[in-house]
ROKOL-761923 format. One record per residue (C-alpha): x negated, y, z; residue in three letters. Coordinates in nm, 3 decimals. Layout:
BEGIN
{rec {X Y Z} 'ALA'}
...
//
This chain:
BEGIN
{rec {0.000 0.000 0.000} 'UNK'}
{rec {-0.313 0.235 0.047} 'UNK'}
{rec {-0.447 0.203 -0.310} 'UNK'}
{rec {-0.072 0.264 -0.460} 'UNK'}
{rec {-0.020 0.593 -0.179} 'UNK'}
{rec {-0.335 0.728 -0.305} 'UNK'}
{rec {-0.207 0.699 -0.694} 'UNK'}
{rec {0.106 0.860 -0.583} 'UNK'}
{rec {-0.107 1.127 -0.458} 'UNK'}
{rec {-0.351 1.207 -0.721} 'UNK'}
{rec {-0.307 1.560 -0.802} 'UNK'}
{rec {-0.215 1.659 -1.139} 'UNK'}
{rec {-0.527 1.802 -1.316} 'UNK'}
{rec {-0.640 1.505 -1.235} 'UNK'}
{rec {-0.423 1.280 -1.438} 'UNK'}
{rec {-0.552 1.221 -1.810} 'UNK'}
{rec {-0.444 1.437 -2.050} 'UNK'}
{rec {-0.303 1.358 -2.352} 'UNK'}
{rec {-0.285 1.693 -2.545} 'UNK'}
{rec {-0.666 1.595 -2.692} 'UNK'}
{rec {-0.630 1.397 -3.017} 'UNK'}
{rec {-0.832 1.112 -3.026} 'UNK'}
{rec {-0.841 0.815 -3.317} 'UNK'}
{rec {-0.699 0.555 -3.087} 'UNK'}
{rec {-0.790 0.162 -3.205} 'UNK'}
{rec {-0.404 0.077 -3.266} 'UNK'}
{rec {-0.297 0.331 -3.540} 'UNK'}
{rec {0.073 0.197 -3.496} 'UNK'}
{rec {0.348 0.450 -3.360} 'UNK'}
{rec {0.308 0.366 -2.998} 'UNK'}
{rec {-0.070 0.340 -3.051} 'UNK'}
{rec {-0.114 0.708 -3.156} 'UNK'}
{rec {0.135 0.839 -2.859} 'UNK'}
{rec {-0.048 0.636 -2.610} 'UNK'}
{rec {-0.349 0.872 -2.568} 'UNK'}
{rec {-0.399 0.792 -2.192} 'UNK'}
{rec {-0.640 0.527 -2.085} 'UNK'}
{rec {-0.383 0.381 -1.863} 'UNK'}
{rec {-0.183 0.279 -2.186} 'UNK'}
{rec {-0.379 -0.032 -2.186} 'UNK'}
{rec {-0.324 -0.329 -1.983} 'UNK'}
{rec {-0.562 -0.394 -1.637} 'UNK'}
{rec {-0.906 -0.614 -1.598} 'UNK'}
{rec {-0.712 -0.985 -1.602} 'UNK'}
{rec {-0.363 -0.894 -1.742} 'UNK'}
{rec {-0.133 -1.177 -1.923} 'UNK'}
{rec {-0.103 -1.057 -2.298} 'UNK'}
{rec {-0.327 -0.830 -2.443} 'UNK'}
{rec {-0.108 -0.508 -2.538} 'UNK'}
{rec {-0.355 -0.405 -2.751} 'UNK'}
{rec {-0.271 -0.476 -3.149} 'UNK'}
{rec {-0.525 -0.384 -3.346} 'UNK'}
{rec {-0.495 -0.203 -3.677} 'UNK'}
{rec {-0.540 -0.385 -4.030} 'UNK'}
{rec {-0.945 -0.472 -4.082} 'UNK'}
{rec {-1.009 -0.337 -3.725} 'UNK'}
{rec {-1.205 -0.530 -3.463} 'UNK'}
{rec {-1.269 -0.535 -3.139} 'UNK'}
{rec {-1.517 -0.730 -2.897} 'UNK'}
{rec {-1.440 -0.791 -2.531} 'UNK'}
{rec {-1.672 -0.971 -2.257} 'UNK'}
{rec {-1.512 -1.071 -1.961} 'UNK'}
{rec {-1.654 -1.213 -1.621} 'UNK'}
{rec {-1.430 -1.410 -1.351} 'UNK'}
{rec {-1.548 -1.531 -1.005} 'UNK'}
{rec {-1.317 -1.754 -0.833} 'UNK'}
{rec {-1.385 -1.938 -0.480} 'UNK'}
{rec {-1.218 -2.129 -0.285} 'UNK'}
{rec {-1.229 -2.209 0.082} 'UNK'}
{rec {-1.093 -2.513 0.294} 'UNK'}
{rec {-0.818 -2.741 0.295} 'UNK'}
{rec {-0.425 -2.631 0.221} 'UNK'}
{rec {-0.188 -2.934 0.231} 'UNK'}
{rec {0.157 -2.730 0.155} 'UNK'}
{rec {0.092 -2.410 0.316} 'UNK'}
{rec {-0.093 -2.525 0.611} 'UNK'}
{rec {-0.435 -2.575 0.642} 'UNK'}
{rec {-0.598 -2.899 0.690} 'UNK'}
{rec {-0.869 -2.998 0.901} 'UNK'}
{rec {-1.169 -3.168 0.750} 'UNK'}
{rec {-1.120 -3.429 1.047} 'UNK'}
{rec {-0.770 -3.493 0.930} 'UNK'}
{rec {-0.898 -3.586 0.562} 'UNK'}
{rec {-1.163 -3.802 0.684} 'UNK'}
{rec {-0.913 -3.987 0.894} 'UNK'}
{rec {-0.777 -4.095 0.523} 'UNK'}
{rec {-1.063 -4.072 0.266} 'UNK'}
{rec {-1.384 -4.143 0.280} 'UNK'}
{rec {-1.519 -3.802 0.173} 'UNK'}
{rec {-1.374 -3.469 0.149} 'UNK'}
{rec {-1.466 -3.077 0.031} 'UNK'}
{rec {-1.546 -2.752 0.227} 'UNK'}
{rec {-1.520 -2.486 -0.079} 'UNK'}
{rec {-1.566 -2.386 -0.380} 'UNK'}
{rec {-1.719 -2.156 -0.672} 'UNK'}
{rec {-1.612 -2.111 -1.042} 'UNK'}
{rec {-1.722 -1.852 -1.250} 'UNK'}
{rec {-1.659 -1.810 -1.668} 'UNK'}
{rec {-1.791 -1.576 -1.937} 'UNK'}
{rec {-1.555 -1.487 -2.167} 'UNK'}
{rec {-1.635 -1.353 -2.510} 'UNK'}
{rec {-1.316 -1.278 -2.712} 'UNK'}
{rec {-1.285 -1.131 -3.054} 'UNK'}
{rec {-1.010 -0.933 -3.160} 'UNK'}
{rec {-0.928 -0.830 -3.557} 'UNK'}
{rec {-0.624 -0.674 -3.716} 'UNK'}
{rec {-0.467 -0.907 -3.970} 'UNK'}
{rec {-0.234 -0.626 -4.032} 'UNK'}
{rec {-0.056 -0.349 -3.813} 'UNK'}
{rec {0.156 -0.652 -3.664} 'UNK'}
{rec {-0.032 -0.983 -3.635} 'UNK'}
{rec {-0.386 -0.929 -3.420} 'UNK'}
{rec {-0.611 -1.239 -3.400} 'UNK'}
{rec {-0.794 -1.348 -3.139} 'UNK'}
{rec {-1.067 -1.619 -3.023} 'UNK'}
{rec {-1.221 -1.660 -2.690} 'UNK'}
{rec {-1.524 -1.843 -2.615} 'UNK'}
{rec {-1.594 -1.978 -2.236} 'UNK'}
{rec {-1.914 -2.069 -2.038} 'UNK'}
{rec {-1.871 -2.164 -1.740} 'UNK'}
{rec {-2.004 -2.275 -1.403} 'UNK'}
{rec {-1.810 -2.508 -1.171} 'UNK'}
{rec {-1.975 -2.622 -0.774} 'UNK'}
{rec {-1.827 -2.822 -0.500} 'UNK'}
{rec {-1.917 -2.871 -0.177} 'UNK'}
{rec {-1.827 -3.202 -0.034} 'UNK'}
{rec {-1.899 -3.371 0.333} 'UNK'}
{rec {-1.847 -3.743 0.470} 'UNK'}
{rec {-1.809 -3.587 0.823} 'UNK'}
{rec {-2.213 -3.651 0.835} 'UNK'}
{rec {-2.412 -3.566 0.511} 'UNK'}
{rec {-2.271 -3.268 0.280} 'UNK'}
{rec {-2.363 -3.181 -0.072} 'UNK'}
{rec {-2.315 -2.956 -0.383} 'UNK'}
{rec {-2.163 -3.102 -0.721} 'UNK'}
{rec {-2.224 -2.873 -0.996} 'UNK'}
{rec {-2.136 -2.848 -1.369} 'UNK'}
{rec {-2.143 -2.593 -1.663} 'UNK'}
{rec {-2.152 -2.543 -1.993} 'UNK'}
{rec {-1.877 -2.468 -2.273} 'UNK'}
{rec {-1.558 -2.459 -2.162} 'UNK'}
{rec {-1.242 -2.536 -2.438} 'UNK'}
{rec {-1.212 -2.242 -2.682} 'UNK'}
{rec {-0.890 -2.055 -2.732} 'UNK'}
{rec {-0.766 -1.952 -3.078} 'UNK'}
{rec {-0.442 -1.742 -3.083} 'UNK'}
{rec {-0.199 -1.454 -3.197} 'UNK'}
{rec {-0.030 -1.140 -3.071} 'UNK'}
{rec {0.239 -0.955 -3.271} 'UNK'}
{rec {0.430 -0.678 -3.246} 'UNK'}
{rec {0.802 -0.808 -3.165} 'UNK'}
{rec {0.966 -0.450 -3.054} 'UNK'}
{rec {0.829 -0.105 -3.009} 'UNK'}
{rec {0.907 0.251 -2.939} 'UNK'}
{rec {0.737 0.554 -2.919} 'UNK'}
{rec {0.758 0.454 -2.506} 'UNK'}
{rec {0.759 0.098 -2.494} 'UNK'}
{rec {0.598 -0.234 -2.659} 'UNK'}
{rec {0.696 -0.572 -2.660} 'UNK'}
{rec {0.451 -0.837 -2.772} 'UNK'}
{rec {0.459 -1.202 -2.827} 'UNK'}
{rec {0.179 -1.486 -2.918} 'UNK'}
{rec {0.099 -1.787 -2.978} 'UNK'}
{rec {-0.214 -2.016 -2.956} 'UNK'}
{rec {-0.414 -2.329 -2.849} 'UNK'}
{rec {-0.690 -2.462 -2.673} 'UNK'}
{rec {-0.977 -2.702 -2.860} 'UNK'}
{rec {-1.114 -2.988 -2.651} 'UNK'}
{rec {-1.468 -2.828 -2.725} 'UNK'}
{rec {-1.481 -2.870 -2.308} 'UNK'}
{rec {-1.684 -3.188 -2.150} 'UNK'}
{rec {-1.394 -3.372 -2.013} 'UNK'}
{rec {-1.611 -3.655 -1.854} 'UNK'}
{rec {-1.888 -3.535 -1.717} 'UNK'}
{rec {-2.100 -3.747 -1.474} 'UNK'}
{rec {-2.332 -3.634 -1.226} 'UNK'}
{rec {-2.381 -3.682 -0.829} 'UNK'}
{rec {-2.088 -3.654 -0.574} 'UNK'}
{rec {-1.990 -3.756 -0.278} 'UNK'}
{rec {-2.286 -3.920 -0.193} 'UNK'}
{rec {-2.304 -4.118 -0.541} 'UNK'}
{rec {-2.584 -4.078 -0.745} 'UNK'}
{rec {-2.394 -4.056 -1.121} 'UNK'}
{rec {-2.016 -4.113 -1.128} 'UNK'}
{rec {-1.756 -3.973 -1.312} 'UNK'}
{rec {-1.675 -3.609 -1.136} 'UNK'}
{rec {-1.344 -3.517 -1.046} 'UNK'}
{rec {-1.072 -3.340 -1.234} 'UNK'}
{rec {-1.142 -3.001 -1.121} 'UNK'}
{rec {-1.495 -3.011 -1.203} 'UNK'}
{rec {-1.487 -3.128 -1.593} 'UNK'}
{rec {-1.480 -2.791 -1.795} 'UNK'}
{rec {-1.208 -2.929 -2.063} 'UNK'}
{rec {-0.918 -3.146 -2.116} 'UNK'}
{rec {-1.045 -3.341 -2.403} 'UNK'}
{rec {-0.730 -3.296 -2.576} 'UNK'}
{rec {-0.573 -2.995 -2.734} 'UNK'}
{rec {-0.306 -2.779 -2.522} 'UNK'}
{rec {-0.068 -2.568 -2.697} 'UNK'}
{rec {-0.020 -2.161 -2.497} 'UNK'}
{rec {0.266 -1.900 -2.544} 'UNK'}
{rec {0.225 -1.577 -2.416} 'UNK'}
{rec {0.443 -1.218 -2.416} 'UNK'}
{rec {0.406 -0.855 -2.299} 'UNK'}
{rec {0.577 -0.537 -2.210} 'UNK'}
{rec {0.417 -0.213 -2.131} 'UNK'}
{rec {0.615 0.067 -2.062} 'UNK'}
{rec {0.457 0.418 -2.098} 'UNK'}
{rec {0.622 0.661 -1.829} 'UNK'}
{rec {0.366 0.950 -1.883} 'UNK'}
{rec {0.207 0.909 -1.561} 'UNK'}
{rec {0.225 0.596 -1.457} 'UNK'}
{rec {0.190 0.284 -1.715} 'UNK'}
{rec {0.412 -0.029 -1.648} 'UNK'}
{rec {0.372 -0.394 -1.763} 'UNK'}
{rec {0.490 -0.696 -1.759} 'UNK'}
{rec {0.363 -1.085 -1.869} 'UNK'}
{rec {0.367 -1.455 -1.919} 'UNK'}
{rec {0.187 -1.686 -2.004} 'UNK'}
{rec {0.250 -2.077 -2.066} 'UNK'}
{rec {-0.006 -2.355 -2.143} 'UNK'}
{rec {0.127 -2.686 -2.212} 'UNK'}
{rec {-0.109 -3.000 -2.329} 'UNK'}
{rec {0.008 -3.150 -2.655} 'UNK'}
{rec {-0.203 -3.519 -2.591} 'UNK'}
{rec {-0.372 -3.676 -2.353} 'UNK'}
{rec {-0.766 -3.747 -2.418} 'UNK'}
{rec {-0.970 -4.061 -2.431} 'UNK'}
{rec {-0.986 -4.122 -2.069} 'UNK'}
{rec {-0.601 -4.111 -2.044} 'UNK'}
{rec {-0.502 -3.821 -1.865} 'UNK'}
{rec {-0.435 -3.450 -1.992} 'UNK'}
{rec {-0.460 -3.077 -1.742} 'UNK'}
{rec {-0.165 -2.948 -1.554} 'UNK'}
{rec {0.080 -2.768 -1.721} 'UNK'}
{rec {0.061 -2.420 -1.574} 'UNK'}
{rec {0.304 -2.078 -1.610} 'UNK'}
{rec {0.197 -1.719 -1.488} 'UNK'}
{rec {0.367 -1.473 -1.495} 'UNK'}
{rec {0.246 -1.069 -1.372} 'UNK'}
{rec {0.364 -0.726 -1.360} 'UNK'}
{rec {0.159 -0.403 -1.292} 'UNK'}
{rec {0.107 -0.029 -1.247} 'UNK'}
{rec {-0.169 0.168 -1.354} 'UNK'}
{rec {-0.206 0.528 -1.368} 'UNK'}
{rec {-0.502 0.732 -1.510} 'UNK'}
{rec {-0.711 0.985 -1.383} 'UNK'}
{rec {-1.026 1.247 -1.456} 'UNK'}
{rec {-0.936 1.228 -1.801} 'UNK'}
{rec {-1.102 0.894 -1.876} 'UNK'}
{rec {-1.064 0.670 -1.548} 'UNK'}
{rec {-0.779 0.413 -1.462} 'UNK'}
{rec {-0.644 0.275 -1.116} 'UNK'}
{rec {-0.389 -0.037 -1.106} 'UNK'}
{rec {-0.229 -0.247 -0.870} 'UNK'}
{rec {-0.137 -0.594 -1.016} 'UNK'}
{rec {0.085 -0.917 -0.895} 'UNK'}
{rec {0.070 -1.266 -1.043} 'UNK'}
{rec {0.210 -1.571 -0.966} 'UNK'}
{rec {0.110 -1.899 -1.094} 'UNK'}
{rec {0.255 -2.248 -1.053} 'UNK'}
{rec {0.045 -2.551 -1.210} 'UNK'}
{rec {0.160 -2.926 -1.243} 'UNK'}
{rec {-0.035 -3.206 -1.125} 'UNK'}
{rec {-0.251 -3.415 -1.360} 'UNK'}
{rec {-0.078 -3.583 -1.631} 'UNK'}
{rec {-0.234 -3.975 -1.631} 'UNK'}
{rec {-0.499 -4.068 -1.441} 'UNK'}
{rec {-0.895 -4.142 -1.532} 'UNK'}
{rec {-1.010 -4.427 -1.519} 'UNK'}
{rec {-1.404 -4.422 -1.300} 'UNK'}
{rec {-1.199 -4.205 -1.008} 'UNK'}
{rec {-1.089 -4.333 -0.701} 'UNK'}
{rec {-0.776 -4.156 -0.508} 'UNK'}
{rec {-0.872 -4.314 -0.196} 'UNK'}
{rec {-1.248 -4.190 -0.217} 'UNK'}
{rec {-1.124 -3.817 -0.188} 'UNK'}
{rec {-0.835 -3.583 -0.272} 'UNK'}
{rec {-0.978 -3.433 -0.563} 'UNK'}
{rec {-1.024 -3.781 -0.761} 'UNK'}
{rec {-0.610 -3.765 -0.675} 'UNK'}
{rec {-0.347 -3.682 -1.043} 'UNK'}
{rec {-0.076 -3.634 -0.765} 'UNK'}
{rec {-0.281 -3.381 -0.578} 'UNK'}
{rec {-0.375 -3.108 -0.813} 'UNK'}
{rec {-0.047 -2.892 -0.873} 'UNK'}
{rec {0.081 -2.604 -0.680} 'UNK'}
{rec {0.183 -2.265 -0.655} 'UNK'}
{rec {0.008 -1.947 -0.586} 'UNK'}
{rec {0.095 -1.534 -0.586} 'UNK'}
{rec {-0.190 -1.325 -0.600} 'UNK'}
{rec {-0.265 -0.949 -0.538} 'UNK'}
{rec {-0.546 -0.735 -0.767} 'UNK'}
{rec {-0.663 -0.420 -0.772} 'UNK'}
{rec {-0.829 -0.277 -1.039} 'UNK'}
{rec {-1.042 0.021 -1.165} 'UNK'}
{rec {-1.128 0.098 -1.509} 'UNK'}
{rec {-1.331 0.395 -1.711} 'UNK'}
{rec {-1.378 0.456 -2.074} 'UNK'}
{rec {-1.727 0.576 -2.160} 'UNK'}
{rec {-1.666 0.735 -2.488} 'UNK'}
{rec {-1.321 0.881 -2.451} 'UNK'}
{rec {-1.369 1.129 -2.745} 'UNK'}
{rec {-1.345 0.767 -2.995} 'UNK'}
{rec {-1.045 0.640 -2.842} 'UNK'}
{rec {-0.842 0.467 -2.599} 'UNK'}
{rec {-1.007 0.136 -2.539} 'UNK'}
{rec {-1.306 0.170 -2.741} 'UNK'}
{rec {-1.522 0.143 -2.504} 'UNK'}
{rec {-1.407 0.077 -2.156} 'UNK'}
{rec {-1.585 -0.073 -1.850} 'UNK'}
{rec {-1.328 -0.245 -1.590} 'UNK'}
{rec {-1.282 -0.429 -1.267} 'UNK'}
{rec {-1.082 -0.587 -1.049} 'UNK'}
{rec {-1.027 -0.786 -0.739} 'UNK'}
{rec {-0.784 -1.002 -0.594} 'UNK'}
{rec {-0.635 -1.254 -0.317} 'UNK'}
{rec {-0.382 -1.449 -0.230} 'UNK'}
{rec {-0.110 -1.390 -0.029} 'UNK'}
{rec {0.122 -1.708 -0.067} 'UNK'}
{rec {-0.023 -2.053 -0.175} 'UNK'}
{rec {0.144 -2.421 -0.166} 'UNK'}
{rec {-0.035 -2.675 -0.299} 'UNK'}
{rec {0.062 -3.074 -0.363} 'UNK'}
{rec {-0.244 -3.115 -0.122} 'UNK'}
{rec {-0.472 -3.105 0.010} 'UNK'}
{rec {-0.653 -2.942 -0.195} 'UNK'}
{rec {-0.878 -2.591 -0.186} 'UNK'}
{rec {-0.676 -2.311 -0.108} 'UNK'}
{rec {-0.803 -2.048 -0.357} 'UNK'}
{rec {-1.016 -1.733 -0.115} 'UNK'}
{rec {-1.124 -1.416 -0.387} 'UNK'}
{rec {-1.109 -1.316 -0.713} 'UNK'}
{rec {-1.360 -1.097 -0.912} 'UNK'}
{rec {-1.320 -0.980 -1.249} 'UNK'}
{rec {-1.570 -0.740 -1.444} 'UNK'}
{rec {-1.507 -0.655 -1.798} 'UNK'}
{rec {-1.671 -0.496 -2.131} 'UNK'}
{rec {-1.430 -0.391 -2.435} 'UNK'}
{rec {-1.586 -0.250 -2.723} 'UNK'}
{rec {-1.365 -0.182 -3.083} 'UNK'}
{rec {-1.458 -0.057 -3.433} 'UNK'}
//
């Protein structure tokens, strides 16, 4: 409530102009009366907002921290005494981190395509109540290919809508040590892809109210196949909504909310053991979580356009999580990211 009091109370001079006229990226009608940098959707948003004009393209690098920290079975925590009294092994926390580059082009001043290509990182700490350990993995994650068009606009308002997938470029069974095992197959949350493709569906609103900038998204990913080793991910919905307002002519505060729910495992893999520990457990991955961000964001050359150039960032936590546990109740959430169109 601090952060939003203190956009309420940003004095007037200091909110960005928009009497300046810049060459925005979008050249579309609600692209050239959006000359405010809080026109554009916050550091982690669902659905871009941002359709590009014909032949334009834009670059964006993206950074995302997420750790986790003890046991949630349902809302509660668990003790790592009361998982040992059941498996043989259980985990303390965790750390996942992805780069993100995504590339952006204007097939025309409707249809903007994008792909995404992930790197990530993936560690685990596990304990058997007397040794402990880190599991680790990283490398290329599965790369998204996808669409946005323009479904509705005004000279106030857009409405977007996409559509995409993701390629099983991820490794999907990965072995390495854990749990006290020298090289076994690692559980589902530490494999960096499906192995089988997974069909997403995504749409946007962003209202422009002069001050402030609203928005609202969703997101869907549902796998179309399972892989080779006979399971497929969760099938997972988000959905956000946000505020932003701009300031100092080039700078952007926002306040976001998103809530995800995620299905368990679909199959199970064979070289896991549900008895061993929760995470080798199909039935024990799904869940739902609401988290809160807050975000800041500045464009460094605001004389070439909204977006152009624009460093952001953003951090979040949760404030409700219930998981088909236990499992690792999610902890913080750090975003940093780089857009850059021509």
């Amino acid at each position: 409530m601090s952060l939003l009091l203190l956009l309420a109370l940003l004095p007037q001079d200091a909110v960005a102009q928009t009497d300046t006229p810049l060459t925005v990226i979008d050249a579309t009608p609600f692209g050239l009366e959006r000359r405010k940098p809080h026109s554009l959707s916050p550091a982690g948003a669902l659905g871009e907002g941002m359709i590009m004009a014909r032949g334009e393209l834009a670059w964006k690098l993206d950074f995302n921290e997420q750790t986790y920290m003890g046991l949630r079975d349902g809302t509660q925590q668990v003790g790592a005494s009361t998982i040992l009294s059941t498996w043989a092994t259980t985990v303390e926390d965790a750390r996942m981190n992805r780069w993100d580059l995504e590339a952006r082009y204007g097939l025309n001043d409707r249809i903007t395509l994008a792909a995404s290509l992930p790197l990530e990182h993936r560690e685990v700490t596990w304990s058997d109540g007397t040794n402990s350990g880190t599991s680790t993995n990283e490398g290329l994650g599965d790369v998204h290919l996808g669409s946005e068009m323009r479904v509705l606009e005004t000279e106030s308002s857009r409405l977007t809508a996409g559509l995409g997938f993701f390629a099983p470029t991820g490794e999907h069974n990965h072995s390495g040590p854990w749990a006290g095992q020298a090289d076994v197959l690692l559980p589902y949350g530490l494999q960096l892809g499906g192995g089988a493709w997974q069909g997403t569906a995504q749409a946007s609103w962003i209202l422009d109210g002069g001050i402030w900038t609203l928005g609202l998204g969703a997101l869907g990913t549902l796998p179309l196949n399972k892989n080779d080793q006979g399971w497929a991910r969760e099938r997972s919905l988000m959905v956000d909504a946000w505020i932003a307002r701009g300031f100092w002519t080039n700078w952007v505060m926002s306040l976001r909310a998103q809530a995800l729910g995620f299905s368990d495992v679909r199959g199970e893999a064979e070289g896991l053991d549900p008895f061993q520990n929760p995470m080798e457990d199909n039935g024990r991955v799904g869940g739902d979580r609401i988290d809160l961000f807050a975000g800041l964001a500045v464009d460094l050359t605001p004389g070439h356009g909204v977006g152009s150039n624009r460093l952001e960032i953003a951090a979040g936590f949760p404030v409700y999580e219930d998981l088909d546990g236990p499992g690792l109740g999610a902890d913080f959430t750090l975003r940093f990211g780089w857009r850059l169109g021509f």
